[in-house]
MOPAC internal coordinates of N, CA, C and O (Angstrom, degrees):
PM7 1SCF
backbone

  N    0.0000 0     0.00 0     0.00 0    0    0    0
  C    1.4551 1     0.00 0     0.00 0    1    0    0
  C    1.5277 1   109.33 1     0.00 0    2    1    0
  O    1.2310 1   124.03 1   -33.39 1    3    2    1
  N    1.2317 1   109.87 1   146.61 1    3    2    1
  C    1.8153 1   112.60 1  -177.55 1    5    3    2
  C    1.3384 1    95.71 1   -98.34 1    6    5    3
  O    1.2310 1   130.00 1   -34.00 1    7    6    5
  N    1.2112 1    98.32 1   146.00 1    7    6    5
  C    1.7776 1   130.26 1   179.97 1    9    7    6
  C    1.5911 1    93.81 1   -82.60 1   10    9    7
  O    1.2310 1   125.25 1   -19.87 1   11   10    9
  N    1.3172 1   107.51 1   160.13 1   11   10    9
  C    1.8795 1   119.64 1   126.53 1   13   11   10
  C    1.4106 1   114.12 1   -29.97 1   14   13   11
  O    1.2310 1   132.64 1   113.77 1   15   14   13
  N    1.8508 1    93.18 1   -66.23 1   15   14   13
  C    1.3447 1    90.82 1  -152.04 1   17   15   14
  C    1.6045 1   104.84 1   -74.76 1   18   17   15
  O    1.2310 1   111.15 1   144.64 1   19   18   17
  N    0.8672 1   134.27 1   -35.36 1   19   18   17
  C    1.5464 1   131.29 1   156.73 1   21   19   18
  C    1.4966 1   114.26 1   -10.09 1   22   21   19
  O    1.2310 1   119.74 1   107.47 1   23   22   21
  N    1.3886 1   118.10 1   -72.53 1   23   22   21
  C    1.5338 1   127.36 1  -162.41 1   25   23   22
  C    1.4164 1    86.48 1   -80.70 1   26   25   23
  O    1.2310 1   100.94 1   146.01 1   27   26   25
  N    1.4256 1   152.26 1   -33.99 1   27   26   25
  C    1.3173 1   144.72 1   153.75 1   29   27   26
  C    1.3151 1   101.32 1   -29.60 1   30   29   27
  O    1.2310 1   115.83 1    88.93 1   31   30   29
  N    1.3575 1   125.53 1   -91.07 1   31   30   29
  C    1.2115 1   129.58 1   172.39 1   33   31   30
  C    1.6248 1   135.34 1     1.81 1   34   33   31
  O    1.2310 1   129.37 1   100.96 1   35   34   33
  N    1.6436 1    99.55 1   -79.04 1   35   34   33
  C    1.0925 1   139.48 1  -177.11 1   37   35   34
  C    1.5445 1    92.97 1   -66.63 1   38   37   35
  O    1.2310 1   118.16 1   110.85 1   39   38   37
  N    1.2626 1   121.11 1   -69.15 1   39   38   37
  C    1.7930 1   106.87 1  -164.84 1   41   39   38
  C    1.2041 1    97.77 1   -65.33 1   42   41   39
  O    1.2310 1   109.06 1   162.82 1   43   42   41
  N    0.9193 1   138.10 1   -17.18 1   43   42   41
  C    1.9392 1   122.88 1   178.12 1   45   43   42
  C    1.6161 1   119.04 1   -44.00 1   46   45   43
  O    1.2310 1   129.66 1   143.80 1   47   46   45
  N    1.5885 1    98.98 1   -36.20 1   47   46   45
  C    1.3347 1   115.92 1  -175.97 1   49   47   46
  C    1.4644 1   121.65 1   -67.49 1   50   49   47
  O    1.2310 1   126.72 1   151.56 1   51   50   49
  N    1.4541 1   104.68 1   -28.44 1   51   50   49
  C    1.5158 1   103.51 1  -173.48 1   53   51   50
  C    1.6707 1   106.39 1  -105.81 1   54   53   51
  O    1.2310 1   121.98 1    -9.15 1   55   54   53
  N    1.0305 1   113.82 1   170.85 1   55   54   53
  C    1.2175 1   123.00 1  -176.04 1   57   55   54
  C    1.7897 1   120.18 1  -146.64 1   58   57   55
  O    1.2310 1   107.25 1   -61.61 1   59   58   57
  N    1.2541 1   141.37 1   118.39 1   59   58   57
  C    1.3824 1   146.63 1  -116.94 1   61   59   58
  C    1.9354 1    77.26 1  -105.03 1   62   61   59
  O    1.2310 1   123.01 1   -72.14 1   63   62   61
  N    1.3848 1   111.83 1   107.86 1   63   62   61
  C    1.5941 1   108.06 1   165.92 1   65   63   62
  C    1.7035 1    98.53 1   -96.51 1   66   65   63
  O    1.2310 1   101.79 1   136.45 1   67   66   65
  N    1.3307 1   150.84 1   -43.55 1   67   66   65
  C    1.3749 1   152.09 1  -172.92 1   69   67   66
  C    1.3431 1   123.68 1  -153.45 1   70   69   67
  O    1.2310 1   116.68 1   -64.87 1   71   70   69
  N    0.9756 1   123.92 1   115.13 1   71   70   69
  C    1.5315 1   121.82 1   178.31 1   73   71   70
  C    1.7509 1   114.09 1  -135.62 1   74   73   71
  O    1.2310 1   119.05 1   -55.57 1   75   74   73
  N    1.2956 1   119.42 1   124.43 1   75   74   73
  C    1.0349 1   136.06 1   160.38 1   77   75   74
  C    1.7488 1   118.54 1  -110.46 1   78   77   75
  O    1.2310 1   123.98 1   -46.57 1   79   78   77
  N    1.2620 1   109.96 1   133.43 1   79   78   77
  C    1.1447 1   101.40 1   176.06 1   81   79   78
  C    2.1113 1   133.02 1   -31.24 1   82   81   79
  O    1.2310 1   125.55 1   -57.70 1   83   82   81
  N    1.4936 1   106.93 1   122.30 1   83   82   81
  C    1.8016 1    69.96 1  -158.95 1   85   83   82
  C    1.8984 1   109.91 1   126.72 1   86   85   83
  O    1.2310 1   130.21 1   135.12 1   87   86   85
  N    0.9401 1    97.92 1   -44.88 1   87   86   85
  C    1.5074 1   125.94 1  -166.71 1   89   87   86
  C    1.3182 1   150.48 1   171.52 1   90   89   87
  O    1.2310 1   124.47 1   -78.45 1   91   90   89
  N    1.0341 1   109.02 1   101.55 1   91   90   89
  C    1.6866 1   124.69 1   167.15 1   93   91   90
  C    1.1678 1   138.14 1   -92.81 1   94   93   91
  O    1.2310 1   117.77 1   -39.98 1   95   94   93
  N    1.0845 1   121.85 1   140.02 1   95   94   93
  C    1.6498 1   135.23 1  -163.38 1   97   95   94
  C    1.5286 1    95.23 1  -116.52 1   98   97   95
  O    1.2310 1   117.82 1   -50.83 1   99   98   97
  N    1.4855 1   121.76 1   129.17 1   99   98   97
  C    1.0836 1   130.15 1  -176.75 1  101   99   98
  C    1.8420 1   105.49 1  -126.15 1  102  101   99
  O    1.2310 1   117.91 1   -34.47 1  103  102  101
  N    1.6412 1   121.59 1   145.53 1  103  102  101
  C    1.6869 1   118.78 1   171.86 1  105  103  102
  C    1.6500 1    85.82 1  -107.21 1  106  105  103
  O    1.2310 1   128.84 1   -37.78 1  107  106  105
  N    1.6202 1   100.58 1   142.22 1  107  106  105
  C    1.3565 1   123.24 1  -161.51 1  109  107  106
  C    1.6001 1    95.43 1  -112.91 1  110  109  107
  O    1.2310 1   125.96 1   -57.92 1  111  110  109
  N    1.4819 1   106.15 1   122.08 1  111  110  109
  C    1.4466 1    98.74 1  -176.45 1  113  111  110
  C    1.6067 1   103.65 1   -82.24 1  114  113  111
  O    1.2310 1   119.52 1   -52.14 1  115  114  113
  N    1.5063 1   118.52 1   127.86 1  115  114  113
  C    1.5509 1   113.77 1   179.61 1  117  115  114
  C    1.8613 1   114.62 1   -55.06 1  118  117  115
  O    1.2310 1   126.63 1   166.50 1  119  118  117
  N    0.9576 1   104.85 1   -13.50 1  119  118  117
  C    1.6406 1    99.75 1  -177.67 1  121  119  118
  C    1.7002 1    99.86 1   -72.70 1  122  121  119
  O    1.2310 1   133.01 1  -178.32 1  123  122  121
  N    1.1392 1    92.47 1     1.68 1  123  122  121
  C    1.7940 1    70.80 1  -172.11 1  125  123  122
  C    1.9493 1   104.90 1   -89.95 1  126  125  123
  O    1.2310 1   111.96 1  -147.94 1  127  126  125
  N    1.0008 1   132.77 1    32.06 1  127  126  125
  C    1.2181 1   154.99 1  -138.39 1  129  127  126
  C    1.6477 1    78.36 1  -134.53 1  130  129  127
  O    1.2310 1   110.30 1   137.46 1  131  130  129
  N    1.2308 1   135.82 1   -42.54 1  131  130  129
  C    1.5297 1   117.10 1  -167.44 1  133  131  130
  C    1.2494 1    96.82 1   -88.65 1  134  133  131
  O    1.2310 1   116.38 1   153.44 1  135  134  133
  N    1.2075 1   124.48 1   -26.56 1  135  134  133
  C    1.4965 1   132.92 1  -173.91 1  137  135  134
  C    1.4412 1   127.73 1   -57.45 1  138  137  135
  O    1.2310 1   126.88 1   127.31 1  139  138  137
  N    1.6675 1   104.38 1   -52.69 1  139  138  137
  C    1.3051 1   126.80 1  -178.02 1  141  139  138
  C    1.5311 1   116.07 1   -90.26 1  142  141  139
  O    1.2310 1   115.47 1   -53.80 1  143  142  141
  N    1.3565 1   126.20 1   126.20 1  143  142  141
  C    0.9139 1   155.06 1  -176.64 1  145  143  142
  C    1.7012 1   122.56 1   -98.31 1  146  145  143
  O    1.2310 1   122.01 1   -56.99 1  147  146  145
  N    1.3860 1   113.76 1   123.01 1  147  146  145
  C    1.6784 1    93.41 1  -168.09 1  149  147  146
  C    1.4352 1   153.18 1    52.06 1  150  149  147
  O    1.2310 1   123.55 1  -158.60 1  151  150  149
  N    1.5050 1   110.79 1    21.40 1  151  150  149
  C    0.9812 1   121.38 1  -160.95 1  153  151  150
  C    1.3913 1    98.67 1  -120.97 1  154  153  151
  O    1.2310 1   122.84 1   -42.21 1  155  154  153
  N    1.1169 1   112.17 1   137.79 1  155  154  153
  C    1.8584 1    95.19 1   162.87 1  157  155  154
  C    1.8532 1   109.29 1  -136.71 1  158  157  155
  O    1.2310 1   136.26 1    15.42 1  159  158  157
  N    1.2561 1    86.13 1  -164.58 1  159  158  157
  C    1.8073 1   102.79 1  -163.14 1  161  159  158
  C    1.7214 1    96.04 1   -69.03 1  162  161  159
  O    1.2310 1   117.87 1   143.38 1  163  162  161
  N    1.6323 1   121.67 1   -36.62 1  163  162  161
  C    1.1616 1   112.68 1   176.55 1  165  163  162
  C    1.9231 1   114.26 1   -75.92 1  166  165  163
  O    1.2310 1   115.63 1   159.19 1  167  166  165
  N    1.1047 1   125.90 1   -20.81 1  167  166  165
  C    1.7350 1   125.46 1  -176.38 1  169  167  166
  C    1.9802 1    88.00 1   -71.79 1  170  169  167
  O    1.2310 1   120.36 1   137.56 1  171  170  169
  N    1.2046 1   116.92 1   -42.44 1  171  170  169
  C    1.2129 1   123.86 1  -170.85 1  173  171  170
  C    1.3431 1   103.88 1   -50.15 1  174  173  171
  O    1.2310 1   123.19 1   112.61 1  175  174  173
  N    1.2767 1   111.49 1   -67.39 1  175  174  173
  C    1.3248 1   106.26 1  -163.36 1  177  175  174
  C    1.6777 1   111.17 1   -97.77 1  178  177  175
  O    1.2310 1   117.17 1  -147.95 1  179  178  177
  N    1.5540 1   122.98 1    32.05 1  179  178  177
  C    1.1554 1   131.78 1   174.65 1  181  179  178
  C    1.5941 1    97.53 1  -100.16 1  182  181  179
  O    1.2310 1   126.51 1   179.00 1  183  182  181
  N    1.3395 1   105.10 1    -1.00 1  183  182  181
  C    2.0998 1    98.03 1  -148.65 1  185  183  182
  C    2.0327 1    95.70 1   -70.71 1  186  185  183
  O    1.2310 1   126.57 1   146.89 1  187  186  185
  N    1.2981 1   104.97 1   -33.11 1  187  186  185
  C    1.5473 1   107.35 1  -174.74 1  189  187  186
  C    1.8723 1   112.63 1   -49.74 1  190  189  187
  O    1.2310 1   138.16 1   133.21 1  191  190  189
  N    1.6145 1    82.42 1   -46.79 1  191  190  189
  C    1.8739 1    80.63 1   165.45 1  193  191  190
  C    1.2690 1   139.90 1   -43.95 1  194  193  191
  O    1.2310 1   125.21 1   150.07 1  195  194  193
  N    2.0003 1   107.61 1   -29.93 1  195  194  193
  C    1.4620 1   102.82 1  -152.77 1  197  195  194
  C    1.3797 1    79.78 1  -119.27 1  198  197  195
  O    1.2310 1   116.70 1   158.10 1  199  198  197
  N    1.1498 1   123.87 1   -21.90 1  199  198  197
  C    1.9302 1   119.45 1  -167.02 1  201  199  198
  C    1.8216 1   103.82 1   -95.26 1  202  201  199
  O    1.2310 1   112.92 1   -65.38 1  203  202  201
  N    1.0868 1   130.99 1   114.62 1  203  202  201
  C    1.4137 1   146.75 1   146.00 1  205  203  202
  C    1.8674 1   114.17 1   -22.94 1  206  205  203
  O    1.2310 1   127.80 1   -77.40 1  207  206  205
  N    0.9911 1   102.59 1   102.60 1  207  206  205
  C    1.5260 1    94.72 1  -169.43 1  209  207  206
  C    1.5237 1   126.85 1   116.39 1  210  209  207
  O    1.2310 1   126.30 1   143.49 1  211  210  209
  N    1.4852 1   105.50 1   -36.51 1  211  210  209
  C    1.5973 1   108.17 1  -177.93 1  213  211  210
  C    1.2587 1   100.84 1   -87.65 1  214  213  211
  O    1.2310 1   114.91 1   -42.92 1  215  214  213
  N    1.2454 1   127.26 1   137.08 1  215  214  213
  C    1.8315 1   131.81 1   170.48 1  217  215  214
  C    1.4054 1    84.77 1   -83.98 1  218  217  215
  O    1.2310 1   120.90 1    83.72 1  219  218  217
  N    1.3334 1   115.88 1   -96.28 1  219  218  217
  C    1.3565 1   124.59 1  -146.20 1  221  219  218
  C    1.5325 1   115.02 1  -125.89 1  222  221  219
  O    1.2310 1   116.42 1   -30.74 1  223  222  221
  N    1.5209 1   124.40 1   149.26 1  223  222  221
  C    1.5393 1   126.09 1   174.64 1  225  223  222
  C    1.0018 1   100.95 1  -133.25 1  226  225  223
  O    1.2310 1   112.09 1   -68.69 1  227  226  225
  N    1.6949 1   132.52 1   111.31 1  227  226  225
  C    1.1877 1   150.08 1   166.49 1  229  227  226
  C    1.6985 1   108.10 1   -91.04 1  230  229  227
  O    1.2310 1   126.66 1   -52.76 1  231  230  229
  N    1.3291 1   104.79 1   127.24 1  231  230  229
  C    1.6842 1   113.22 1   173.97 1  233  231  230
  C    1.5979 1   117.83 1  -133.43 1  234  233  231
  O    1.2310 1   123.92 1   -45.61 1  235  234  233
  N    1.5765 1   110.08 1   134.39 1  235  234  233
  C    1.3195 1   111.77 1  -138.44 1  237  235  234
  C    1.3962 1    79.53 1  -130.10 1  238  237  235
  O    1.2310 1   123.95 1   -81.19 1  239  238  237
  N    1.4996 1   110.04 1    98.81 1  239  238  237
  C    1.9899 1   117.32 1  -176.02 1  241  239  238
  C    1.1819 1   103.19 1   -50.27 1  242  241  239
  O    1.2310 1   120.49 1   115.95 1  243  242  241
  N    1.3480 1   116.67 1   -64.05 1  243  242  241
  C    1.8567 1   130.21 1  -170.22 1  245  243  242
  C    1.2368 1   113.19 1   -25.46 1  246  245  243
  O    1.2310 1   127.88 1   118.60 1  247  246  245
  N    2.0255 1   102.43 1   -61.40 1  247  246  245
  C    1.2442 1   110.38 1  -163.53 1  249  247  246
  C    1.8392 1   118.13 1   -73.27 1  250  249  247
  O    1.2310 1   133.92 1   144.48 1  251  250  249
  N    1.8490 1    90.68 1   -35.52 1  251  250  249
  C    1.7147 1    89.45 1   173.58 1  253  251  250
  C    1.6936 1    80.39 1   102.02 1  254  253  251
  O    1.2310 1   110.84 1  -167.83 1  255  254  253
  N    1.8954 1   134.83 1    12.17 1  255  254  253
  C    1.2465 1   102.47 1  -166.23 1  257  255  254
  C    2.1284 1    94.41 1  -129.20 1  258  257  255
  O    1.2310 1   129.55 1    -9.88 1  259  258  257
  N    1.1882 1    99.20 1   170.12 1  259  258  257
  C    1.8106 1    89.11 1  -178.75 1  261  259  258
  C    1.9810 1    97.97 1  -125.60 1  262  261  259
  O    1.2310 1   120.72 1   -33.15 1  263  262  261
  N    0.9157 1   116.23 1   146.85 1  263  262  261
  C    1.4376 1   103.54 1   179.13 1  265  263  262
  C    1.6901 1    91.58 1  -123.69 1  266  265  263
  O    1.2310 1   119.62 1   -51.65 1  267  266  265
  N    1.5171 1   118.33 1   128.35 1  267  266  265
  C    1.3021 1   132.76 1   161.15 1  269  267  266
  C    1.2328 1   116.58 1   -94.35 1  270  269  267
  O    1.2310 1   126.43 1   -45.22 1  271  270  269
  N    1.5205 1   105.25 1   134.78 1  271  270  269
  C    1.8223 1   131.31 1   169.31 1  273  271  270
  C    1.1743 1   118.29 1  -108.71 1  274  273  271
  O    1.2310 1   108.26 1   -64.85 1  275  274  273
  N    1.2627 1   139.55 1   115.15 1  275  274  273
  C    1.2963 1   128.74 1  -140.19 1  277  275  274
  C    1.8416 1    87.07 1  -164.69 1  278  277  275
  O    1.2310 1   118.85 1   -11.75 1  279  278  277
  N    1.3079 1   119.80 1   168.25 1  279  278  277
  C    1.5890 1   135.95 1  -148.27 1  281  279  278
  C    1.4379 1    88.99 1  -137.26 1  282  281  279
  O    1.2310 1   124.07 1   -87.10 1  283  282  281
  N    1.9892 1   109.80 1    92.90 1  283  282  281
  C    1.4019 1    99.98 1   158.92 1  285  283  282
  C    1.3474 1   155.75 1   -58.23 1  286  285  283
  O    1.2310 1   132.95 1  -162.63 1  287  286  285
  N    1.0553 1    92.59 1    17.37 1  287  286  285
  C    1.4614 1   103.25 1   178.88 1  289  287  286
  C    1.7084 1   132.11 1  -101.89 1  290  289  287
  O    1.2310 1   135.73 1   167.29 1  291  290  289
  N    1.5537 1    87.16 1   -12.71 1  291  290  289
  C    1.5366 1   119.31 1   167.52 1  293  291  290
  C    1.1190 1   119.67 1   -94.72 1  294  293  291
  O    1.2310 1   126.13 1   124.68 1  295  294  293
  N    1.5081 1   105.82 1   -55.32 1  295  294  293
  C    1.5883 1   106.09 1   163.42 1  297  295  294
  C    1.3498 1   125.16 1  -108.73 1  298  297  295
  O    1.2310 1   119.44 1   -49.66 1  299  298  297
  N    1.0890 1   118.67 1   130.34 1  299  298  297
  C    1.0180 1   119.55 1   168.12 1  301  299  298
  C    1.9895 1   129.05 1   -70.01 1  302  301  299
  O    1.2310 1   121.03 1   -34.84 1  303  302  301
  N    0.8668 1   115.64 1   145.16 1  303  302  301
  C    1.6467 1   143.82 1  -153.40 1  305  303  302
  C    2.2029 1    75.73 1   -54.52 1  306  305  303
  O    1.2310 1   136.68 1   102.18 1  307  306  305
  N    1.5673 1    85.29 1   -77.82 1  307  306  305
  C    1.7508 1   107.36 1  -171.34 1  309  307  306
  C    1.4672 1   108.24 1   -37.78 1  310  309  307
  O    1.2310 1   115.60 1   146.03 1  311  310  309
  N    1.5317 1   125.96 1   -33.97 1  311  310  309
  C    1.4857 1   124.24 1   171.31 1  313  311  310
  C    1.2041 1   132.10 1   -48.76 1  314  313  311
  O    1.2310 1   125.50 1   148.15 1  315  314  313
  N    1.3968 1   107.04 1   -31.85 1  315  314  313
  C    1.6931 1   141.68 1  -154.74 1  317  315  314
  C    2.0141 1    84.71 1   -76.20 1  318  317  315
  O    1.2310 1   132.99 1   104.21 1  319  318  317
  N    1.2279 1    92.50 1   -75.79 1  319  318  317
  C    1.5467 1   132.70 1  -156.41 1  321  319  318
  C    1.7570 1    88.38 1   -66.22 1  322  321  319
  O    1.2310 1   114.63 1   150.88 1  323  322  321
  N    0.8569 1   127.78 1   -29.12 1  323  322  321
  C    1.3135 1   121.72 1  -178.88 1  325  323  322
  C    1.5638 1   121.24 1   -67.63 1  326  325  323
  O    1.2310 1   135.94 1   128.49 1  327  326  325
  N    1.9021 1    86.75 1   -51.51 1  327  326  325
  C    1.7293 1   105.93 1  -172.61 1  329  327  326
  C    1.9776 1    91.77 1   -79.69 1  330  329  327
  O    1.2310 1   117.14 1   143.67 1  331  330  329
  N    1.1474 1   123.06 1   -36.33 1  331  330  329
  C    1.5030 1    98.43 1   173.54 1  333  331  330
  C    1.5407 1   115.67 1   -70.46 1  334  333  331
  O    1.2310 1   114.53 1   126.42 1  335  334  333
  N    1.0304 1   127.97 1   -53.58 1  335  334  333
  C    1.5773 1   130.68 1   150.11 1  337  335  334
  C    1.3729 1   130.04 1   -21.99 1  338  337  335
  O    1.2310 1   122.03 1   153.38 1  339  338  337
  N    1.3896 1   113.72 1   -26.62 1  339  338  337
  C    1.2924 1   119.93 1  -175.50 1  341  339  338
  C    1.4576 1   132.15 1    76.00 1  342  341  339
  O    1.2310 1   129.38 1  -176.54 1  343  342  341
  N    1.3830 1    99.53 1     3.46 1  343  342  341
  C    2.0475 1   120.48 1  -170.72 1  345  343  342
  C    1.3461 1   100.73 1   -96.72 1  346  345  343
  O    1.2310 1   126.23 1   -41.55 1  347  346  345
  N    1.7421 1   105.63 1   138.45 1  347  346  345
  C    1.3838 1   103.04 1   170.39 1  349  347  346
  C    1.6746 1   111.04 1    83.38 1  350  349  347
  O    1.2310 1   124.05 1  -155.29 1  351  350  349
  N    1.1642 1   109.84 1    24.71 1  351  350  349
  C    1.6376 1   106.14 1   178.70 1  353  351  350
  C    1.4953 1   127.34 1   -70.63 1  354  353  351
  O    1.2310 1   122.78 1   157.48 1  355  354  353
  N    1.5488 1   112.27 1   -22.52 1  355  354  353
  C    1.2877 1   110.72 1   170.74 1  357  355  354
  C    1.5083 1   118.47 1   -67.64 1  358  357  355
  O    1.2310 1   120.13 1   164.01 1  359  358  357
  N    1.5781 1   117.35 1   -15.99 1  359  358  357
  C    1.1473 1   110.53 1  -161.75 1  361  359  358
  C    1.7811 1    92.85 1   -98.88 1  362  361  359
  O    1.2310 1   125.46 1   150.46 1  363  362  361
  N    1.1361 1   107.11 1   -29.54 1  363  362  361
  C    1.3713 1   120.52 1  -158.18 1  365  363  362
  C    1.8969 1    95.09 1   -68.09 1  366  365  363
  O    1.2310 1   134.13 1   142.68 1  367  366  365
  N    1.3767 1    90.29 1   -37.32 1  367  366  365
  C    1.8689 1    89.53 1  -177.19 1  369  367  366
  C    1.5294 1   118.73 1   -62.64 1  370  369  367
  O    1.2310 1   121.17 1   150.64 1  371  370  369
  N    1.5242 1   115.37 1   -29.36 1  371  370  369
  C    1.3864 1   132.86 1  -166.22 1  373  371  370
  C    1.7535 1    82.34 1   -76.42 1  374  373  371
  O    1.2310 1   109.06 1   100.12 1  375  374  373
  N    1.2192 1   138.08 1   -79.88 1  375  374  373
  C    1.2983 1   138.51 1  -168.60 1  377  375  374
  C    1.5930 1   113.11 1   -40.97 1  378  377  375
  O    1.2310 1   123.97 1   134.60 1  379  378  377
  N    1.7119 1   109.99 1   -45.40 1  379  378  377
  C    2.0085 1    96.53 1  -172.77 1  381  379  378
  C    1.3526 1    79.30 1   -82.28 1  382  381  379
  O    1.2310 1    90.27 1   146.67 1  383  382  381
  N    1.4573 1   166.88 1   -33.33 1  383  382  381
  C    1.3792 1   155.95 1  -141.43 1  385  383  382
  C    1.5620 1    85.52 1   -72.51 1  386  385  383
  O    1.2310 1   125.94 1   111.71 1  387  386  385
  N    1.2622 1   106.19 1   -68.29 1  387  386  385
  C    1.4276 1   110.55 1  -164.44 1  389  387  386
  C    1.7679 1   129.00 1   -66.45 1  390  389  387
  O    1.2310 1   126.96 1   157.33 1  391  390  389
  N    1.5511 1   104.22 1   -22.67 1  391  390  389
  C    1.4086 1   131.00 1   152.90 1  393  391  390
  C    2.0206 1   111.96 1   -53.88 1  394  393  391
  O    1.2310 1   134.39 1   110.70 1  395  394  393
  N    0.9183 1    89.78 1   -69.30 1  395  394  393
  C    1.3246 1    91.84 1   168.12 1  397  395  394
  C    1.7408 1   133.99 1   -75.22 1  398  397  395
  O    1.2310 1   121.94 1  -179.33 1  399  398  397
  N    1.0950 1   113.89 1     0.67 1  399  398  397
  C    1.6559 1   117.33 1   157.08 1  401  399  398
  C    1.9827 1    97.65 1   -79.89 1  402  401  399
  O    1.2310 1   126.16 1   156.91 1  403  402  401
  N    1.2843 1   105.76 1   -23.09 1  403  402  401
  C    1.6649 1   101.74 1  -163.01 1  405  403  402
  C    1.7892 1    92.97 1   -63.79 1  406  405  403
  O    1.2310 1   131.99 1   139.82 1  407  406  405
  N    1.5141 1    94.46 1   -40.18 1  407  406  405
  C    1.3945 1   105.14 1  -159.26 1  409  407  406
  C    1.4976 1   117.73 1   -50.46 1  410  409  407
  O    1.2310 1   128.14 1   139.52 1  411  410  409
  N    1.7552 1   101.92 1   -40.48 1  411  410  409
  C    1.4133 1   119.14 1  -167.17 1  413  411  410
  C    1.8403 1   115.36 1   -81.54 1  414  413  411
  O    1.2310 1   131.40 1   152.17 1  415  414  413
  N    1.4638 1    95.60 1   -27.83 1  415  414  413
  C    1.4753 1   109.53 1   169.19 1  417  415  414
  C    1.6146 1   111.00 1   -78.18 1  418  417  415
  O    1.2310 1   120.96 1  -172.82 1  419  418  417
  N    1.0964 1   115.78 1     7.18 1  419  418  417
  C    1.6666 1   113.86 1   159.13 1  421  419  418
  C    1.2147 1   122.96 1  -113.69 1  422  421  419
  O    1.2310 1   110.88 1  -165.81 1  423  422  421
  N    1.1866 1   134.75 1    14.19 1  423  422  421
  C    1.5637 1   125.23 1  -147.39 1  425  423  422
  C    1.9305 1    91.12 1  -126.04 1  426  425  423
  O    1.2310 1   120.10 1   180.00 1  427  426  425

């Protein structure tokens, strides 16, 4: 189950370079590499498969940046901007909580 403090955590790392509804481009702080555990560049960019809503996650090593494609109608623009922002975490936890049970019921 994801914490608060988790998506606290975790959004620290990214940082909002462009977002239009639709899509966001995020700069990936490399420290977050000590953080993450088991994860790699392919679970990353498999997530559109298993999550309802995400088209696509492109990650660009060089740059350090990830650009999200995502279906506004599922997500909302303000969700995005919140969890990088850090606002709104109680609500934000109920949504990846529930995102991520989807995840585990597919695998």
């Amino acid at each position: 189950m994801i914490t608060t403090e988790d998506i606290i955590k975790i959004s620290s790392y990214f940082t909002k370079i462009h977002h239009t509804p639709g899509r966001l481009r995020v700069k990936i702080d490399k420290s977050i590499l000590n953080e993450v555990e088991n994860v790699s560049l392919n679970d990353v960019t498999f997530l559109p498969k298993q999550i309802e809503g995400l088209k696509e996650v492109k990650v660009n090593k060089i740059m350090a940046t990830a650009t999200i494609l995502y279906d506004t109608s599922i997500f909302s623009a303000s969700i995005w901007n919140d969890l990088i922002d850090a606002k709104n975490l109680d609500e934000n936890t109920k949504i990846l909580n529930k995102l991520q049970s989807q995840i585990k019921e597919e695998k």
